[in-house]
PQR file with spaces between the fields and no chain letter, atoms N, CA, C, O and H, PARSE charges and radii, in Angstrom:
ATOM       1  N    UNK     1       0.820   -1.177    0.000 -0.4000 1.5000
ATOM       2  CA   UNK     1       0.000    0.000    0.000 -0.0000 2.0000
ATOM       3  C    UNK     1       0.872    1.251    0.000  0.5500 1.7000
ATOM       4  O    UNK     1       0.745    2.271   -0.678 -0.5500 1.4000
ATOM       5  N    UNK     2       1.916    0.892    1.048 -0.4000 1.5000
ATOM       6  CA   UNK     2       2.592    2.633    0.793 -0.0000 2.0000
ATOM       7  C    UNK     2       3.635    2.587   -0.347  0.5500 1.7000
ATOM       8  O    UNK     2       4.306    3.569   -0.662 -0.5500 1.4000
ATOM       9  H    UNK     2       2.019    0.063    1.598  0.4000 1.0000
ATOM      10  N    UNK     3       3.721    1.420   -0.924 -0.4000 1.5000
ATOM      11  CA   UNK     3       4.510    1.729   -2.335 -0.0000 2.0000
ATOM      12  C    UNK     3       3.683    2.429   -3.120  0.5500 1.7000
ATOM      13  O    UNK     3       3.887    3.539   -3.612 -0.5500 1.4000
ATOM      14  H    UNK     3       3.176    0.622   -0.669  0.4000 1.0000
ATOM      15  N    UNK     4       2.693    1.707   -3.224 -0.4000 1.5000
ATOM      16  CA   UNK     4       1.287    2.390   -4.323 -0.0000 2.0000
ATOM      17  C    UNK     4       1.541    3.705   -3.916  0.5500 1.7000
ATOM      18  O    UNK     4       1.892    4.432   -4.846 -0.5500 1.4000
ATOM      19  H    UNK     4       2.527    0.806   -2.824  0.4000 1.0000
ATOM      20  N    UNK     5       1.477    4.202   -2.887 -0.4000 1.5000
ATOM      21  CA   UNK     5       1.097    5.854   -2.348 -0.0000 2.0000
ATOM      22  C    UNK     5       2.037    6.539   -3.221  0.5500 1.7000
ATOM      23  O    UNK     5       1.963    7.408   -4.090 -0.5500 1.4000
ATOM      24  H    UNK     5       1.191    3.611   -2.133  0.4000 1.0000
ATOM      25  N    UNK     6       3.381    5.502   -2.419 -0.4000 1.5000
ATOM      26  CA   UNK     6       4.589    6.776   -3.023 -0.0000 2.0000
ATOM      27  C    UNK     6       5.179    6.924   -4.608  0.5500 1.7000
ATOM      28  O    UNK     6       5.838    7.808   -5.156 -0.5500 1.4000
ATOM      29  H    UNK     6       3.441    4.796   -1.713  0.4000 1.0000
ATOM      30  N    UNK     7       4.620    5.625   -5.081 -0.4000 1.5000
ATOM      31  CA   UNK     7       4.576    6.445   -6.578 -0.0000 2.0000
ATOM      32  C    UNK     7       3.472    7.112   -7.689  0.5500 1.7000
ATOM      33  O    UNK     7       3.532    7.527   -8.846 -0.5500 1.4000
ATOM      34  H    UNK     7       4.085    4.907   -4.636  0.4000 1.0000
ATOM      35  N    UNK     8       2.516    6.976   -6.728 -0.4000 1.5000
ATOM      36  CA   UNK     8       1.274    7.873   -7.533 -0.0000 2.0000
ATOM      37  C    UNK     8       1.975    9.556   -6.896  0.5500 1.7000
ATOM      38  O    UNK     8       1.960   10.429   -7.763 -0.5500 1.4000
ATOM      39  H    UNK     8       2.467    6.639   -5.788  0.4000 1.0000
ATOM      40  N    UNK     9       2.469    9.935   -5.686 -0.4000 1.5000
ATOM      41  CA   UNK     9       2.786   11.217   -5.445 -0.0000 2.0000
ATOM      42  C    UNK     9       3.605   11.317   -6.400  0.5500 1.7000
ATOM      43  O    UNK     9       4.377   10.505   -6.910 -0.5500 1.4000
ATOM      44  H    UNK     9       2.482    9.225   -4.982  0.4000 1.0000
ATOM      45  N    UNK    10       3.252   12.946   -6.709 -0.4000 1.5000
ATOM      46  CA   UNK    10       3.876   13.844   -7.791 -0.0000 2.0000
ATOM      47  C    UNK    10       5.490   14.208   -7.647  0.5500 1.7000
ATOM      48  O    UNK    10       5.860   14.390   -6.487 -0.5500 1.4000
ATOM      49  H    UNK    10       2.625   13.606   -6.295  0.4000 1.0000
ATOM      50  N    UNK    11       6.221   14.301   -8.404 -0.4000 1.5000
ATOM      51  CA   UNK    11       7.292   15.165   -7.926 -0.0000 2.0000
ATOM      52  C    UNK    11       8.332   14.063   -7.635  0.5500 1.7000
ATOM      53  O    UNK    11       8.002   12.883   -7.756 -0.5500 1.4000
ATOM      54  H    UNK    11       5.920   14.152   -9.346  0.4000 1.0000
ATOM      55  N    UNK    12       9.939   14.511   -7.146 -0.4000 1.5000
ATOM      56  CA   UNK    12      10.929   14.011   -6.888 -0.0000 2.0000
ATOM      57  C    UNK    12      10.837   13.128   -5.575  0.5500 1.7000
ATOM      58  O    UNK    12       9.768   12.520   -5.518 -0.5500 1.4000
ATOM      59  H    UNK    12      10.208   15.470   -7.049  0.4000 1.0000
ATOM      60  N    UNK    13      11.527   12.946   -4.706 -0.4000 1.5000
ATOM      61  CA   UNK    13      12.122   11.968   -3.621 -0.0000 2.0000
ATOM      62  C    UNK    13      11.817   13.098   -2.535  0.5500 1.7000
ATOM      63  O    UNK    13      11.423   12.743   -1.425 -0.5500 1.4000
ATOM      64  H    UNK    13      12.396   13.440   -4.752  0.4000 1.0000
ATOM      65  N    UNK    14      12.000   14.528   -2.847 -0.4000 1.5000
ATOM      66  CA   UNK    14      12.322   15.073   -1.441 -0.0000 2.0000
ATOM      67  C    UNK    14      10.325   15.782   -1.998  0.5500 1.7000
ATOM      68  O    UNK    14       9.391   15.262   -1.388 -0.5500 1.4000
ATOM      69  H    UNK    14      12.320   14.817   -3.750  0.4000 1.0000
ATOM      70  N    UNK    15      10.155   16.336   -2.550 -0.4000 1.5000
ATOM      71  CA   UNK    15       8.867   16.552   -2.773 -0.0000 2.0000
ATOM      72  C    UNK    15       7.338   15.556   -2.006  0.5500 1.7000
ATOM      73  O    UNK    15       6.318   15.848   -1.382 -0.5500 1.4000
ATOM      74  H    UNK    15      10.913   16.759   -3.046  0.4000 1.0000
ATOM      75  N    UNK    16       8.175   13.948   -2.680 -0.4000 1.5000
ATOM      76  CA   UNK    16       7.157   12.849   -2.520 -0.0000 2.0000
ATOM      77  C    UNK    16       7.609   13.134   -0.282  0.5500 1.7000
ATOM      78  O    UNK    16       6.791   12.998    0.628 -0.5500 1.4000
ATOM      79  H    UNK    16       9.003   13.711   -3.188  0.4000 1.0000
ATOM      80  N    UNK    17       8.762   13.431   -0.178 -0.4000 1.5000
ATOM      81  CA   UNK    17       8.825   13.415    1.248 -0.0000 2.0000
ATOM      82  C    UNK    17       7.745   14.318    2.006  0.5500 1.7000
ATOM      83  O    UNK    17       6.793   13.918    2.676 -0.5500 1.4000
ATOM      84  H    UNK    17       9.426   13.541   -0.918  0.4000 1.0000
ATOM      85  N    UNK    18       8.142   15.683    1.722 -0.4000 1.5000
ATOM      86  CA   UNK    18       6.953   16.664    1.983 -0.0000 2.0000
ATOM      87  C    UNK    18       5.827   16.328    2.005  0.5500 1.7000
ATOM      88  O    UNK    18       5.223   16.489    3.066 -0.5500 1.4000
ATOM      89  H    UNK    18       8.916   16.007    1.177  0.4000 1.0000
ATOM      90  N    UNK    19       5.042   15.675    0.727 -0.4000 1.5000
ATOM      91  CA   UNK    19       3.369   15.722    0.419 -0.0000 2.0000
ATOM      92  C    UNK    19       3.274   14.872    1.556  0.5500 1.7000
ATOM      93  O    UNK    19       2.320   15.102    2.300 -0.5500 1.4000
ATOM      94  H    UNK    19       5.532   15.545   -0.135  0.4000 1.0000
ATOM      95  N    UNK    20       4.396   13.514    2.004 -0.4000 1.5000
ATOM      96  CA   UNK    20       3.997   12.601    2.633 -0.0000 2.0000
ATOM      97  C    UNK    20       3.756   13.051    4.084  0.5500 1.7000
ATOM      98  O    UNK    20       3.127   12.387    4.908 -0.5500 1.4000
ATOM      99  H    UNK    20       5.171   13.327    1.399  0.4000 1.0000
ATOM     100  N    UNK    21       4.173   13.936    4.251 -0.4000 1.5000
ATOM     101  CA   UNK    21       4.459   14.859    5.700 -0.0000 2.0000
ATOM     102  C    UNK    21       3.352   15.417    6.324  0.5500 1.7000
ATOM     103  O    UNK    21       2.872   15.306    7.453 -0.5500 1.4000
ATOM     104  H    UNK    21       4.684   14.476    3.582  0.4000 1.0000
ATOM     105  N    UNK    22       2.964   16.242    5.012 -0.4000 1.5000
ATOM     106  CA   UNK    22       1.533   16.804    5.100 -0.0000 2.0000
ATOM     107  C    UNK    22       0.518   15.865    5.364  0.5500 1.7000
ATOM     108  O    UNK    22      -0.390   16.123    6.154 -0.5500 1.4000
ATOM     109  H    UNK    22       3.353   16.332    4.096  0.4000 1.0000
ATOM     110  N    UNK    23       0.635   14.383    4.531 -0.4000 1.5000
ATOM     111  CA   UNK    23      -0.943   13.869    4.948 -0.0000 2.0000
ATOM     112  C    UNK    23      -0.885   13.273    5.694  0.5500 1.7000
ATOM     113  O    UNK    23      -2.009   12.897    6.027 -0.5500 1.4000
ATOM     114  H    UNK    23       1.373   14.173    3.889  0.4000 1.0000
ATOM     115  N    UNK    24       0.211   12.705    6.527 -0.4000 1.5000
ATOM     116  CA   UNK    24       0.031   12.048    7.979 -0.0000 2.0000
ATOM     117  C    UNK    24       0.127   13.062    8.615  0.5500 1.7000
ATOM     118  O    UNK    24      -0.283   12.908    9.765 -0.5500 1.4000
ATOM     119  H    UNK    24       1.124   13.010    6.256  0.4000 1.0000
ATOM     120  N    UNK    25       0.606   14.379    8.321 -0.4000 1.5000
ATOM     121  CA   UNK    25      -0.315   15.670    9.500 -0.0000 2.0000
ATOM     122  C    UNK    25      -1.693   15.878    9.458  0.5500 1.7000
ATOM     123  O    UNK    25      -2.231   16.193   10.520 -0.5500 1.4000
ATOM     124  H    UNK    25       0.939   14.504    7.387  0.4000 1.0000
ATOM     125  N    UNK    26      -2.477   15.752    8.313 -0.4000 1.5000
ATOM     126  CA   UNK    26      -3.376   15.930    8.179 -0.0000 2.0000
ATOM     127  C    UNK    26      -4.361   14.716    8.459  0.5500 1.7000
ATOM     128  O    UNK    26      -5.554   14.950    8.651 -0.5500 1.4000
ATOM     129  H    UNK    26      -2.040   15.496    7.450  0.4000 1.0000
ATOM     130  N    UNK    27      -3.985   13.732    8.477 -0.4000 1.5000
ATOM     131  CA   UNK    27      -4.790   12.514    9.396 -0.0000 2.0000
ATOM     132  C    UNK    27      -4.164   12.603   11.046  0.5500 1.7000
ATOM     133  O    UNK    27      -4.958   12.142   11.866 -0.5500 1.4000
ATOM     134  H    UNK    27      -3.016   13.542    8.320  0.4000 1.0000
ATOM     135  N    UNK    28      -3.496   12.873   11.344 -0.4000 1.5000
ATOM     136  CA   UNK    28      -3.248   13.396   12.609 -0.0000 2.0000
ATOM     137  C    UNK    28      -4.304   13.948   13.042  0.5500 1.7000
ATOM     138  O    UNK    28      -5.139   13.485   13.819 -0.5500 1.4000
ATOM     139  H    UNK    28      -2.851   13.247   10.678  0.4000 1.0000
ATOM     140  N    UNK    29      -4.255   15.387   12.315 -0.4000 1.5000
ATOM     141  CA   UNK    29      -5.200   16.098   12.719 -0.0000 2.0000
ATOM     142  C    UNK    29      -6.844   15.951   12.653  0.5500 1.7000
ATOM     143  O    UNK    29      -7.672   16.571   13.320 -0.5500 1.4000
ATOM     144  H    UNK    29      -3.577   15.763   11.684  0.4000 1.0000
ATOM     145  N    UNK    30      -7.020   15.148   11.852 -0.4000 1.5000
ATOM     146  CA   UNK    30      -8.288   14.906   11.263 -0.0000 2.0000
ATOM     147  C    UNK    30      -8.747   14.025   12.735  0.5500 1.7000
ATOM     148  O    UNK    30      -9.660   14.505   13.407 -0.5500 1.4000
ATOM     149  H    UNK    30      -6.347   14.643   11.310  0.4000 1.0000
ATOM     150  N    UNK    31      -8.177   12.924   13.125 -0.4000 1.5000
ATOM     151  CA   UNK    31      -7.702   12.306   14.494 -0.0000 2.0000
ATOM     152  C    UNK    31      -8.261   12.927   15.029  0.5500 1.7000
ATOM     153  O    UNK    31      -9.483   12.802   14.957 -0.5500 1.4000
ATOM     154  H    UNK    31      -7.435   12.534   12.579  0.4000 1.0000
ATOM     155  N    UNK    32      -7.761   13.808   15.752 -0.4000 1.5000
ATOM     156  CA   UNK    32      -7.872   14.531   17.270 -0.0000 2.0000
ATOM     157  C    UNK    32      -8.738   15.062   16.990  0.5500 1.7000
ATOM     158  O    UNK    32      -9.571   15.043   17.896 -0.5500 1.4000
ATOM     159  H    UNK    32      -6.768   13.909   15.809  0.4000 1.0000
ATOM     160  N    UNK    33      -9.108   15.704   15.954 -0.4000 1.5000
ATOM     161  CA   UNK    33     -10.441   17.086   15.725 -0.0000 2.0000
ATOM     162  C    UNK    33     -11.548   16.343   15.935  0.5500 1.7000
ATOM     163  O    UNK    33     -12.414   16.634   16.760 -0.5500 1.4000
ATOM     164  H    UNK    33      -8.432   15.720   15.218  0.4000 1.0000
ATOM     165  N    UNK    34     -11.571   14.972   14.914 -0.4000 1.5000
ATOM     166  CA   UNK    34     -13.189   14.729   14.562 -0.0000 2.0000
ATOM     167  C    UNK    34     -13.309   13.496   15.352  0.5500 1.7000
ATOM     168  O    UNK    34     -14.198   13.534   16.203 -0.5500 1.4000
ATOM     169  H    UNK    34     -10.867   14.735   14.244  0.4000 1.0000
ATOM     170  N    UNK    35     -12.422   12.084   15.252 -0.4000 1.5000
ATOM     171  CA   UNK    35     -12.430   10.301   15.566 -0.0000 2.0000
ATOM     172  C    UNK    35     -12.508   10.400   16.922  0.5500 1.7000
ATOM     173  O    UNK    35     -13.684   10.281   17.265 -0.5500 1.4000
ATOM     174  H    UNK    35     -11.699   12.053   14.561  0.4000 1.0000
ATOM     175  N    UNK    36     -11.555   10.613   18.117 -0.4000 1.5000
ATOM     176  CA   UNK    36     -11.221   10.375   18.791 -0.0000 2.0000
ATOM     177  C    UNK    36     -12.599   10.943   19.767  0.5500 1.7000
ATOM     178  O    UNK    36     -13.337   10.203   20.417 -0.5500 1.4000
ATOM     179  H    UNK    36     -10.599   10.709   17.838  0.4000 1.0000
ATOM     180  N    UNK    37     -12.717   12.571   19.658 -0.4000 1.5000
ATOM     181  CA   UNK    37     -13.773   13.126   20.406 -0.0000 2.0000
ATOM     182  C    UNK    37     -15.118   13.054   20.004  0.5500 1.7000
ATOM     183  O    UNK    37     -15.963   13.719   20.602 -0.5500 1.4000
ATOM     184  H    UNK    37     -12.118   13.172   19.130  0.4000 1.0000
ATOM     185  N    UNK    38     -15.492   12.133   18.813 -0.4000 1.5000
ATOM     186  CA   UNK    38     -16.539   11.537   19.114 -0.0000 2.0000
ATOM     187  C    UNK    38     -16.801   10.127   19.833  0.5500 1.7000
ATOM     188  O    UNK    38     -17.781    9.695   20.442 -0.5500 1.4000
ATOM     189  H    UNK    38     -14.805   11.593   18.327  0.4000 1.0000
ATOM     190  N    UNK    39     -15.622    9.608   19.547 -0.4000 1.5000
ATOM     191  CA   UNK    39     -15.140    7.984   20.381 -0.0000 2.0000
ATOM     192  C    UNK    39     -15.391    8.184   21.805  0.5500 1.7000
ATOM     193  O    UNK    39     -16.348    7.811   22.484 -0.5500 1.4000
ATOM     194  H    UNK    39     -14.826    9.959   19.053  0.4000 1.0000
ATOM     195  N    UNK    40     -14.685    8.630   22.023 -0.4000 1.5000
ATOM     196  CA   UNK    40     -14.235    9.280   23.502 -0.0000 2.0000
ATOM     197  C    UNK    40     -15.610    8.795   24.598  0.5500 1.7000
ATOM     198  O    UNK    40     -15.471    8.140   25.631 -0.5500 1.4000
ATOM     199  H    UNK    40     -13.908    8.933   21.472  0.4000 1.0000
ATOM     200  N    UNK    41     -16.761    9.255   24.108 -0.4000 1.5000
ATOM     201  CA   UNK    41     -17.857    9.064   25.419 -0.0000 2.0000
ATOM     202  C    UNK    41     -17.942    7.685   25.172  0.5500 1.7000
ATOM     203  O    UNK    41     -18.417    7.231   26.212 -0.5500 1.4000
ATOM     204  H    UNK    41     -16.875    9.787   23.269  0.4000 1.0000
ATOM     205  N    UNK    42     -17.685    6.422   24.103 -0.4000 1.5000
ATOM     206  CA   UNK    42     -17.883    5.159   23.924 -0.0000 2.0000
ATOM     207  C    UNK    42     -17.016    4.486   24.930  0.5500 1.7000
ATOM     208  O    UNK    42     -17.566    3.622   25.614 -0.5500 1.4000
ATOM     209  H    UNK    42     -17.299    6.791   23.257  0.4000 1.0000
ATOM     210  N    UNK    43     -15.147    4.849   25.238 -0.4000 1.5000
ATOM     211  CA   UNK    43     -14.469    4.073   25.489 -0.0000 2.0000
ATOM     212  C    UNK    43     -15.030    4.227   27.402  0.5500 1.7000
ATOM     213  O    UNK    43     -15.620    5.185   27.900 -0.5500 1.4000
ATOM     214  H    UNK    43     -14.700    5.551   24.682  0.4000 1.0000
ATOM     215  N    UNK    44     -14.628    3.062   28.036 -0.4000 1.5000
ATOM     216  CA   UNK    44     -14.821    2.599   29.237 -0.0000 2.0000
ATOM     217  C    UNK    44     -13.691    3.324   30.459  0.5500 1.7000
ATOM     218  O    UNK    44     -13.199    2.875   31.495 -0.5500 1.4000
ATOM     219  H    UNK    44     -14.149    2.283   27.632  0.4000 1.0000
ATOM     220  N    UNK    45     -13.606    4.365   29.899 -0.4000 1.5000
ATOM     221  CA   UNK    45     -12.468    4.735   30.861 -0.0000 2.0000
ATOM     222  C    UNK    45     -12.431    5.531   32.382  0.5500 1.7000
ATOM     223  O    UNK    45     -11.692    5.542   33.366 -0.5500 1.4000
ATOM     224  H    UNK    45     -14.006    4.730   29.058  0.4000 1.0000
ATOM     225  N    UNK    46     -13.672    6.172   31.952 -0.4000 1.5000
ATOM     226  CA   UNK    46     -14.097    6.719   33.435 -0.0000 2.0000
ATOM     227  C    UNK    46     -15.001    5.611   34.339  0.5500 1.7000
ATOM     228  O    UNK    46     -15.164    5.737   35.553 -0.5500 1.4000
ATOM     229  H    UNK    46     -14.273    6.163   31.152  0.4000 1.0000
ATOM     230  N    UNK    47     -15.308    5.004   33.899 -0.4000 1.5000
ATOM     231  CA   UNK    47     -15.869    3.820   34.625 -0.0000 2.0000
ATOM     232  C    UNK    47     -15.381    2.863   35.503  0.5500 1.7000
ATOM     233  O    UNK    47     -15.197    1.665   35.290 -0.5500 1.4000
ATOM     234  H    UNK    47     -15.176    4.901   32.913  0.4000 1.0000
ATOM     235  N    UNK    48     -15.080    3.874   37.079 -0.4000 1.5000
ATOM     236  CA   UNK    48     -13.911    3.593   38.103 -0.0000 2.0000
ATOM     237  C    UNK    48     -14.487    2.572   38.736  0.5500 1.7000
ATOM     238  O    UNK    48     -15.614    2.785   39.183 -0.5500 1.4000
ATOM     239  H    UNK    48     -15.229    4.848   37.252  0.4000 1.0000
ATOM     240  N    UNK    49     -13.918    1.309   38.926 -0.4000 1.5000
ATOM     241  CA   UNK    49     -14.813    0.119   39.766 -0.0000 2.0000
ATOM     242  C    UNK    49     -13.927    0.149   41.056  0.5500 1.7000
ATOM     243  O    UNK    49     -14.439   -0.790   41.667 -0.5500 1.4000
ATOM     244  H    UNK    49     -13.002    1.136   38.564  0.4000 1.0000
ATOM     245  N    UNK    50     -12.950    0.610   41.851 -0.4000 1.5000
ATOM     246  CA   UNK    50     -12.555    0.972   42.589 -0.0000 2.0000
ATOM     247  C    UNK    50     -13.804    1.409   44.370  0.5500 1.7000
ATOM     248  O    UNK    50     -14.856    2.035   44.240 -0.5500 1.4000
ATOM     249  H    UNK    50     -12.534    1.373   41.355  0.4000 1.0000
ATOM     250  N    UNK    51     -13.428    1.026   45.419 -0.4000 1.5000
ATOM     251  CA   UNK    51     -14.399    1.231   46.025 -0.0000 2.0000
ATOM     252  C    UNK    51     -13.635    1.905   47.507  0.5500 1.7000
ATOM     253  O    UNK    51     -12.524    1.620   47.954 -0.5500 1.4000
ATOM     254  H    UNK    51     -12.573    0.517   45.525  0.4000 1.0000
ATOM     255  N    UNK    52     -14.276    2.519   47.858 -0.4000 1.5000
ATOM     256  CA   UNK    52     -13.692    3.363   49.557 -0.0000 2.0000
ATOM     257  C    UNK    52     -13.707    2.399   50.730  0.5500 1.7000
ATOM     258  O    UNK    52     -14.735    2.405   51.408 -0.5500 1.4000
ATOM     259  H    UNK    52     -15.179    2.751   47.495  0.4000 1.0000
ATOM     260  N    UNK    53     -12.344    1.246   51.214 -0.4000 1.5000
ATOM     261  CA   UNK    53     -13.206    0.456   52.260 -0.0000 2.0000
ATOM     262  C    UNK    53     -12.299    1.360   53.582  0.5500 1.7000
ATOM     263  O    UNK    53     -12.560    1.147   54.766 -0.5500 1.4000
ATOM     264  H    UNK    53     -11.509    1.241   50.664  0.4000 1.0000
């Protein structure tokens, strides 16, 4: 799959480096903005089973 990627990107070696830079920033970001904080109320994490003896 990331062979496919890196030769459909445009441009030289250091170019194909850049674009590649940008779109794992931009799924990064896409990440944190939109996936995660709608996930977030699904995952089990505040759900303290812990008890006061």
């Amino acid at each position: 799959m990331y062979g496919w990627i890196w030769r459909h990107l445009p441009g030289n070696a250091w170019m194909k480096a850049v674009i590649s830079l940008v779109l794992i920033l931009a799924v990064v970001y896409m990440l944190f903005q939109y996936v995660f904080p709608w996930a977030e109320p699904l995952l089990p994490f505040n759900d303290v089973t812990v008890d006061n003896q």
